[in-house]
BAKE-764761 format. One record per atom (N, C-alpha, C, O): residue in one letter; x, y, z. Coordinates in steps of 0.2 Angstrom, whole numbers, plus 5000, padded with zeros to 4 digits. Layout:
BEGIN
AXYZ...
This chain:
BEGIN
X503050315013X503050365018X503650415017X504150385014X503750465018X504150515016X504450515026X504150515031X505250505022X505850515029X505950575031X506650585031X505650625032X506050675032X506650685037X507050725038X506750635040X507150655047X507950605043X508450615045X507750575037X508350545034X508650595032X508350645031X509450575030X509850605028X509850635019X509350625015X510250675016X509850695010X509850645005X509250645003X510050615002X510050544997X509450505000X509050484995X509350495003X508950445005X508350445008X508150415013X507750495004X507250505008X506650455006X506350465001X506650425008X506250355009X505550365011X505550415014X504950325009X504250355009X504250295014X504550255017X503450345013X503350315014X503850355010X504250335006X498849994998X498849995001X499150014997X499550054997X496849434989X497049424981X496749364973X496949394968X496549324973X496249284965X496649284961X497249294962X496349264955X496749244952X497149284948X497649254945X497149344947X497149384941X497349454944X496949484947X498049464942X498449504947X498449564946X498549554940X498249634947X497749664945X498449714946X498949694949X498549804943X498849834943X499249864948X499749894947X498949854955X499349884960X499749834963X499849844969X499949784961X500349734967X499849694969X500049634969X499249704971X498949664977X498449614971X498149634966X498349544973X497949524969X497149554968X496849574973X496949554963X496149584963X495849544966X495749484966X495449624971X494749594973X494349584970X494149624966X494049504972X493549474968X493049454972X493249454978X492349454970X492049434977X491549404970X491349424965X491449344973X490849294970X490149324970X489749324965X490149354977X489549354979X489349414974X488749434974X489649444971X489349504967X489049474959X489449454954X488549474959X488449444952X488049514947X487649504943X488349564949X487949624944X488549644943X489049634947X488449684935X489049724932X488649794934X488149804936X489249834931X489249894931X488449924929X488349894924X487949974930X487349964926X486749914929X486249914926X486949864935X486649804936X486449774931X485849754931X486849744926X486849714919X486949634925X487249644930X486849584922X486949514924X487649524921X487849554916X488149474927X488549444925X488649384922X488249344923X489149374917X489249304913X489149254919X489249264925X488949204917X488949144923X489749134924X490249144920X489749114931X490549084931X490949154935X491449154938X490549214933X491149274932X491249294938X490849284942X492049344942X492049344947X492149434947X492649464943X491849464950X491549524949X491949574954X491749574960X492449614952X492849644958X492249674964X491649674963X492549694970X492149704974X492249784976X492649804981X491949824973X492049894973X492149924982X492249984984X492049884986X492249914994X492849924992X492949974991X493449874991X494349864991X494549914986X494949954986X494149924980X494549964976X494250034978X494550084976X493850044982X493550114985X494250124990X494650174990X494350064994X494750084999X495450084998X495950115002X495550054994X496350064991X496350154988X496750194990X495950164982X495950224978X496050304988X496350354990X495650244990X495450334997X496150324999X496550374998X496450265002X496950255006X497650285000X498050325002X497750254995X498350284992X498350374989X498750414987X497350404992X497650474990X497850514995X498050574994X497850485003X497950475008X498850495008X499050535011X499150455004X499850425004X499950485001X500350515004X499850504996X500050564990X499950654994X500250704993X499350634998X499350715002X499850715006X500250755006X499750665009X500450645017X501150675015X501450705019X501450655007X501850655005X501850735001X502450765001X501350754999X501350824999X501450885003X501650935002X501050845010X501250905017X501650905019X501750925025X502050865015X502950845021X503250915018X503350945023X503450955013X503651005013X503251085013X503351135011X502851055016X502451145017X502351125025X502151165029X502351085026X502051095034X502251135040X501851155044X503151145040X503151195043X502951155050X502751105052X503151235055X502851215061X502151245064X502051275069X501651225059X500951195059X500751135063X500651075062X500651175069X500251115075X499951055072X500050995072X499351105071X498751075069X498851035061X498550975060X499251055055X499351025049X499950945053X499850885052X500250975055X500750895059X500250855063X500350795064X499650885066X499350835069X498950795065X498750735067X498750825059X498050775054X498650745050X498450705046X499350755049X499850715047X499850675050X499850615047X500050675058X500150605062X499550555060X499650505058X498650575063X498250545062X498250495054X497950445053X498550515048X498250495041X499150475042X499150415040X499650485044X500050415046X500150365051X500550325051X499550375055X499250285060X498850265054X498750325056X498650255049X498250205047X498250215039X498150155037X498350255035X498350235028X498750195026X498550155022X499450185027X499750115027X499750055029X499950015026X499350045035X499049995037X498449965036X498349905038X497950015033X497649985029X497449985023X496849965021X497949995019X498349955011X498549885013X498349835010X499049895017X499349815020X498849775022X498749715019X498349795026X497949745029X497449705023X497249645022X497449755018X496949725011X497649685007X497449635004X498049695007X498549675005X498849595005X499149565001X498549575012X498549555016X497849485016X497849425017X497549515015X496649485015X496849465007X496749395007X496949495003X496849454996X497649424996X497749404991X498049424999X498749364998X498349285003X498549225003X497849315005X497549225009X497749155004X497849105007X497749144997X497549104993X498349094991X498349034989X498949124990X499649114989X499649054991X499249034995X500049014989X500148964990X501048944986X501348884987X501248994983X501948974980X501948934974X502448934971X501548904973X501448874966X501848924961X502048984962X501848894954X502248944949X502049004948X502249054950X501448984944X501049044943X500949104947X501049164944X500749104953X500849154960X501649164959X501849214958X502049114959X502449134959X502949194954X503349224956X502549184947X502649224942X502249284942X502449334940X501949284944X501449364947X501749394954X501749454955X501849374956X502549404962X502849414960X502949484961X503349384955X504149424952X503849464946X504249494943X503449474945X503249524938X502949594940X503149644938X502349564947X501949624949X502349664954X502349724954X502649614958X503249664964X503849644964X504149674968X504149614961X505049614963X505249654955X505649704955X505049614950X505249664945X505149754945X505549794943X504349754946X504349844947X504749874953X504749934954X504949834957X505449854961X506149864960X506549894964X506349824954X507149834951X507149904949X507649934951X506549934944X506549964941X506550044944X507050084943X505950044947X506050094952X506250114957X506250174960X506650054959X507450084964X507950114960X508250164962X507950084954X508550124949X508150194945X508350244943X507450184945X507350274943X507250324946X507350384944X507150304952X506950364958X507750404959X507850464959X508450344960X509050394961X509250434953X509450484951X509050364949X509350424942X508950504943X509250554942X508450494943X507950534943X508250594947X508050644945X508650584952X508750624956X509250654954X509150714952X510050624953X510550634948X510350674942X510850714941X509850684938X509550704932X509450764935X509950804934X508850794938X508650844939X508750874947X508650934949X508950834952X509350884957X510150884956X510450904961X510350864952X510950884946X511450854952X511850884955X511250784956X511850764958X511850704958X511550654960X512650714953X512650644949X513050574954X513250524952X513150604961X513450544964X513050524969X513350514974X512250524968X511650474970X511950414970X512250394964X511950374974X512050294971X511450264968X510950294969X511350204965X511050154966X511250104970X511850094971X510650054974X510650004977X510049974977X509550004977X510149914978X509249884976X509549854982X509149804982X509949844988X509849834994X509549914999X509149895003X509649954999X509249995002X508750054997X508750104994X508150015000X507450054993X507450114996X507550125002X507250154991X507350224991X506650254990X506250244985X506450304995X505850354999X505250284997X505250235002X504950274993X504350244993X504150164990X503650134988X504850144990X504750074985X505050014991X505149954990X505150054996X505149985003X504549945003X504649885005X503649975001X503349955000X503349864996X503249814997X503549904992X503749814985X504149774990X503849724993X504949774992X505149724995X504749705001X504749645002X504349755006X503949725011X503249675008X502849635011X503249675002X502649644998X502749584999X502549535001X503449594994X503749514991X503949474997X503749414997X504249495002X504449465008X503749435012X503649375014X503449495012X502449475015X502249405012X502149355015X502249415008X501949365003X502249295004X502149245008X502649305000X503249245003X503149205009X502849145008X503249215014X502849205018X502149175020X502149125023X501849195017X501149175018X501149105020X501149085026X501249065017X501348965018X501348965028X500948925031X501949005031X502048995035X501449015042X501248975047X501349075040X500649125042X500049075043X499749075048X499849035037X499149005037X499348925040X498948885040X499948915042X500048865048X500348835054X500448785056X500648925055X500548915062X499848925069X499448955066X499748905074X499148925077X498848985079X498248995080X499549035082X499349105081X499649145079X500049185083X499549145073X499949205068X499949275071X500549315071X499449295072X499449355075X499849395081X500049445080X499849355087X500349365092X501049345090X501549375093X500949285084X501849295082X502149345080X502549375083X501849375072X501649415071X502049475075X502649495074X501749495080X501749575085X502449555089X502849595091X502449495091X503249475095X503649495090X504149535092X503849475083X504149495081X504349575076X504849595073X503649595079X503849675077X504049705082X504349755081X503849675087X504249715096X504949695095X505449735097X505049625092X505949645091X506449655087X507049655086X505949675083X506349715076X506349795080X506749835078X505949805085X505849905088X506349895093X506449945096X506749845096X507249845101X508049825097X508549815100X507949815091X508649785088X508749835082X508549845076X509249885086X509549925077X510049905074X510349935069X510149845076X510649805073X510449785066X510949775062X509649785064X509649755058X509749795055X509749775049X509849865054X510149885052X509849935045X509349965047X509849945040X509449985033X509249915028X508649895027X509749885027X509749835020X508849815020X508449805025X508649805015X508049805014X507549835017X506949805017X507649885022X507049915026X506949845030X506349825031X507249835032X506849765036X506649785041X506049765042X506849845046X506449875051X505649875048X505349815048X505449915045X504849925040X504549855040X503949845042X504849815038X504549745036X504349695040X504049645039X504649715045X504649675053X504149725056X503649685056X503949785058X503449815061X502949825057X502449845060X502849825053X502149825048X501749755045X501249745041X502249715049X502149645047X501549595052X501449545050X501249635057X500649605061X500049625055X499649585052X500049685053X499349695050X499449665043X498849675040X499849635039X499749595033X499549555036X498949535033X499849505045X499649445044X498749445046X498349405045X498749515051X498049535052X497749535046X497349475046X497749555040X497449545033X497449455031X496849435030X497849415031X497849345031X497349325035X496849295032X497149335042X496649295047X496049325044X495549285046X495849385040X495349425042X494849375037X495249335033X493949375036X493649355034X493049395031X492849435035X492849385026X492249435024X491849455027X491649515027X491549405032X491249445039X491649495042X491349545042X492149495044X492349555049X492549615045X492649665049X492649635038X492349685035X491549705034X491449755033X491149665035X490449675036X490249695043X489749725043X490549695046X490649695053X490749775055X490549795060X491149805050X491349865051X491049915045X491149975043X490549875041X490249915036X489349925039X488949905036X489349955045X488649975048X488750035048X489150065046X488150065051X487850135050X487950145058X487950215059X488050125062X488350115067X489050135069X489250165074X489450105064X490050115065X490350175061X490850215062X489950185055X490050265052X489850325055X489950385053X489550305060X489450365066X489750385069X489950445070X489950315072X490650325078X491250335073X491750355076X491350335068X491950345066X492050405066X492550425067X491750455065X491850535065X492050555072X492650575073X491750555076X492250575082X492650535085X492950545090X492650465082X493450445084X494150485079X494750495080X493650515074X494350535070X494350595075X494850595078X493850625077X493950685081X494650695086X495150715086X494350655089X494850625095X495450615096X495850625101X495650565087X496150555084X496650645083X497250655084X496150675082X496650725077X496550795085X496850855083X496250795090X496450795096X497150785101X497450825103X497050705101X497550695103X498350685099X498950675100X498050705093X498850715089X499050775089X499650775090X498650845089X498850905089X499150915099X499550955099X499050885104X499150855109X499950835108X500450875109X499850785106X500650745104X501150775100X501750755100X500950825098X501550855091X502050875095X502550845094X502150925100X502750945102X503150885110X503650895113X502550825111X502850795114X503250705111X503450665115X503150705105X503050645105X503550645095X503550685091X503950585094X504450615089X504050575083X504150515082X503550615078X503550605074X503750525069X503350505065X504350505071X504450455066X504450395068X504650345065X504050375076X503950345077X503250295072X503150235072X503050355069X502350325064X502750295058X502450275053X503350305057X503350265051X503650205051X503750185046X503750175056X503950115058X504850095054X504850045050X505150125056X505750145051X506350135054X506850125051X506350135060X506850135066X506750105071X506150075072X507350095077X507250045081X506950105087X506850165086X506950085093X506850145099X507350165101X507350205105X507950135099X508650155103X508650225098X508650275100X508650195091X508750245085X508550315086X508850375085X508050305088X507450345090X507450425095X507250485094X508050365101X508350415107X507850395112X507750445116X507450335115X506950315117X507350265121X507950265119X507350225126X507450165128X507350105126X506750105124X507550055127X507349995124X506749965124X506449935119X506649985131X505749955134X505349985128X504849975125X505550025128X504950105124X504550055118X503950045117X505150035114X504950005109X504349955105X504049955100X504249895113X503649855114X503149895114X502749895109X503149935121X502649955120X502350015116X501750035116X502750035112X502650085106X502350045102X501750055102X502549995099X502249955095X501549895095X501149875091X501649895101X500749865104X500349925104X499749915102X500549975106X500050075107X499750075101X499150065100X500350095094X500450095089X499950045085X499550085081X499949995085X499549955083X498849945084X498449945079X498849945092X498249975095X497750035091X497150015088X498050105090X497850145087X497750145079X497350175076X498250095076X498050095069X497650065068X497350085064X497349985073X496649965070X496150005072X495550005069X496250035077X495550065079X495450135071X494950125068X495850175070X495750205062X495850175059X495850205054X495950115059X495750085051X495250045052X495050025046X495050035056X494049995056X493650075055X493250075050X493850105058X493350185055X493550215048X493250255045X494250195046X494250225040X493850165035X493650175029X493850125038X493450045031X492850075034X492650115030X492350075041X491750115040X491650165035X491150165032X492050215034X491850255031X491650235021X491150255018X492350205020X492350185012X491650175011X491250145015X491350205003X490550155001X490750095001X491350075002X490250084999X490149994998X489950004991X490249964988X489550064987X489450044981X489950064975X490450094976X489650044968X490250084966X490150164964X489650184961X490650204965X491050264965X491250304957X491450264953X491150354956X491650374953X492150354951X492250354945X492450344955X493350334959X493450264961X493950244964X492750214960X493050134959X493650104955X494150084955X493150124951X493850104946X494550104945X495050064942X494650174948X495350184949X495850144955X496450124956X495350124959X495550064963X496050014960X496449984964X496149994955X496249964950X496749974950X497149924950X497050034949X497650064946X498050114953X498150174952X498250074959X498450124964X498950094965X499150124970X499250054962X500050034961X500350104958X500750144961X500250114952X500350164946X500450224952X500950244953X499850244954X499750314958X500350324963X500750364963X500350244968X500950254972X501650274970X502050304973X501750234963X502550254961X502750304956X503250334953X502150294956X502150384951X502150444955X502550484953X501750454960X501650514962X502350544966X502350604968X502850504966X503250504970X503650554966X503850604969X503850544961X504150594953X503950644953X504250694951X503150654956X502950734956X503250764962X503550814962X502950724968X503450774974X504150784974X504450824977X504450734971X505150714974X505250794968X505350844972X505250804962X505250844958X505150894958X505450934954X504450914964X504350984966X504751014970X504851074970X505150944974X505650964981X506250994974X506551044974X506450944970X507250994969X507051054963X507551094964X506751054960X506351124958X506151194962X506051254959X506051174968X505951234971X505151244975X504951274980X504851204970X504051194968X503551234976X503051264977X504051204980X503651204989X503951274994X503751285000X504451304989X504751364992X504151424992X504051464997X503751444986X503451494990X503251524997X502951485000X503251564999X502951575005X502151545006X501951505009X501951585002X501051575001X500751494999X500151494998X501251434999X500951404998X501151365009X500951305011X501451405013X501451375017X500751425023X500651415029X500651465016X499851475022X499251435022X499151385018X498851455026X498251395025X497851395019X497451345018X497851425016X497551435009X498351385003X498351354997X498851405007X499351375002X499251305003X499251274998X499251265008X499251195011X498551175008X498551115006X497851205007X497451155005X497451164998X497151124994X497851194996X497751224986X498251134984X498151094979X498951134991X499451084990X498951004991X499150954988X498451024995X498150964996X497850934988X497950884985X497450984988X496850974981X497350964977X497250904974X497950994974X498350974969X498650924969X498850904963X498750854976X499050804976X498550754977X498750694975X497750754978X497150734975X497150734968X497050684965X497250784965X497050774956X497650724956X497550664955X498250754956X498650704952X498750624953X498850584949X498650624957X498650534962X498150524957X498350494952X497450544958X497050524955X497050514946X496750464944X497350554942X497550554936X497950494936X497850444933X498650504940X499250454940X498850354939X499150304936X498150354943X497750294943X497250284936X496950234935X497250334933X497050324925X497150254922X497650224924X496750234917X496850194911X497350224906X497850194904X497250274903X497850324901X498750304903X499250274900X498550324907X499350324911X499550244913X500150224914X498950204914X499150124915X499550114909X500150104908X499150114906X499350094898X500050104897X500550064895X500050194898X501150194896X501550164899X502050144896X501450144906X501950124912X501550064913X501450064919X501450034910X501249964911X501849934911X502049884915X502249944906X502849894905X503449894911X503749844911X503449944915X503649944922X503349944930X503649944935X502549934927X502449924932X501849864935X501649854940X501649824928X501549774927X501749734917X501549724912X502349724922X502849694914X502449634912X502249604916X502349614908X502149534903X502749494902X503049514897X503049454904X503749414904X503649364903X503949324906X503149334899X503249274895X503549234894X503449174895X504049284893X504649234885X505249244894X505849224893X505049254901X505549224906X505449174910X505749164915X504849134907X504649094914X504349014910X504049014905X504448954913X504448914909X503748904909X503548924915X503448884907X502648844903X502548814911X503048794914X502048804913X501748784917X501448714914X501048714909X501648644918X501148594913X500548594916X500148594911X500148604923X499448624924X499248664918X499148624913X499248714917X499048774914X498948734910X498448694910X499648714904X499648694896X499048634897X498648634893X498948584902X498448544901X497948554902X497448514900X497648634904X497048644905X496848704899X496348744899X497448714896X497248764888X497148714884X496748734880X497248644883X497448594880X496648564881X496248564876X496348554888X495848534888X495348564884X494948524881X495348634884X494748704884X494848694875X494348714872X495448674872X495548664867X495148604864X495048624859X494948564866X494848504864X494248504865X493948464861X493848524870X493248544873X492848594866X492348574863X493248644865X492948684861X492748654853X492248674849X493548604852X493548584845X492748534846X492248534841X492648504850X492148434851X491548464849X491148434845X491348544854X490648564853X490648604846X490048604843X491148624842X491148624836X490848564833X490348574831X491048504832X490948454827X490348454832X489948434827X489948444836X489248414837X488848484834X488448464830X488848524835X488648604831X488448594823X488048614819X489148564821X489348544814X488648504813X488548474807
């Protein structure tokens, strides 16, 4: 999410199986899908992503890219601040929540374990230290610090991953995670004490809808994928972006980014609880109608689901780059013809940035292969060992 209300260095951004998939989140797999692409049979055995999650990740991170592109033309545009606040209740919240649904099987074992440090903590060394050079570079100021204690505009996401995850163990057994959960994002919004050091505000109030992702089951996405519910979601969004055009001149903004405490704020301490129950309140109700809306089949733009890690930390290089260039200074991009040219243009790009193309170059930063850093697993080596020996066997009876 994009800070605008932070100071200038620091504009802060800002959604699992076996097979750790390009964006952070393990890939969605669904058993029950046995047709490939084409409705070709699947290999027996095979587990076949489930095009709802990568629809709703690709919709959800292009989400993130617009949001972040009408942070500098919005201006004091009622109505553009009001469908800003609505698409910041719930597109973060529901990346984490799916985030969240596929970390259920985490267990900390090695291997999970080496897919956490590759997929999120290492992509996060990297571009905590590119985002400020990057800054130093071409907004020509070379006394940016680095810090990989305070993540910089949009990579708070990673450390709230790895801490999310992490976690998990504890999530699937206590008895109710959920109310734990929300109690303690209520005391991360009355304590500014904790201070910036890893976004932990962030990490503390967006921390009920990961663990809501952990409880969640196939059913209660089926649940919200009716014809019923795609109904009612259009004028809940109505209403939604109603009451946000409503709220704009009473209500502060930064409250949706879960970033700050209520004292921070300027709010009273009480304010906070119930900000964060409200808040919450309103994110699952837009994020059940925004999962209503996602197809269920596959898309165009399935695929790219795949690759919305990529979109997220890349796209971040073209805004951040437009702002010290000049790029959002025209006048005429802050008329209404200027704002949706900015929209459509932060749809292509996200959308290219989730390419096979582009995986490929920045694979090495943003899904590293580190082999030669992690010791042999002996499970694994015994069951390469087995599949070995299996295979040598069905040779010689072939023979």
């Amino acid at each position: 999410m994009t800070d605008s209300l932070r100071p200038q260095g620091h504009d802060r951004a800002p959604l699992p199986p076996p097979q750790q998939s390009a964006d952070g989140v393990p890939s969605p797999r669904s058993p029950q899908n046995t047709k490939t692409a084409g409705d070709r049979p699947a290999p027996t055995g095979a587990k076949q992503r489930d095009a709802f999650f990568d629809n709703a990740k690709y919709l959800a991170i292009v989400l993130v890219a617009v949001g972040h592109a009408w942070e500098p033309v919005k201006g004091d545009s009622r109505l553009l601040e009001a469908m800003y606040t609505v698409v910041y209740t719930f597109h973060m919240p529901a990346f984490i929540v799916i985030s969240g649904y596929f970390s259920r099987s985490f267990d900390a074992n090695p291997t999970r374990i080496k897919r956490l440090i590759t997929g999120v903590a290492v992509p996060y060394v990297i571009f905590e230290a590119a985002y400020p050079l990057f800054k130093r570079w071409l907004d020509n100021d070379p006394g940016q610090e680095i810090s990989l204690l305070d993540p910089w505009y949009l990579t708070w996401f990673l450390v709230a991953l790895f801490i999310w995850r992490l976690s998990t163990p504890v999530w699937k057994a206590v008895r109710w995670p959920l109310p734990l959960a929300l109690g303690i994002a209520m005391f991360g919004s009355v304590s500014p004490q904790i201070g910036d050091d890893l976004d932990l505000q962030r990490v503390l109030q967006f921390l009920p809808f990961f663990v809501l992702g952990l409880c969640l089951k196939p059913e209660h996405f089926q649940m919200v994928q009716t014809r019923a519910m795609r109904i009612a979601a259009v004028p809940v969004f109505a209403v939604a972006l109603a009451v946000g055009w409503w709220a704009v001149p009473r209500m502060n903004t930064a409250w949706f980014y879960h970033r700050d405490s209520a004292q921070e704020l300027g709010a009273p301490w009480w304010a906070g609880p119930i900000m964060t129950l409200a808040l919450f309140g309103c994110s699952l109700l837009l994020t059940a109608c925004f999962f209503a809306l996602v197809p269920r089949r596959r898309t165009w733009f399935t695929a790219l689901g795949e690759g919305t890690l990529y979109g997220y930390l890349l796209h971040g290089f073209v805004v951040k780059g437009g702002d010290y260039l000049g790029w959002f200074e025209p006048a005429w991009l802050h008329s209404a013809g200027g704002k949706i040219f900015v929209s459509v243009v932060a749809v292509i790009g996200v959308t290219l940035l989730c390419t096979k193309p582009v995986r490929s170059v920045f694979r090495f930063a943003v899904e590293p292969r580190m082999e030669w850093a992690f010791r042999r697993d002996a499970a694994e080596l015994a069951r390469q060992r087995e599949k070995r020996e299996g295979s040598t066997a069905r040779e010689k009876v072939d023979a």
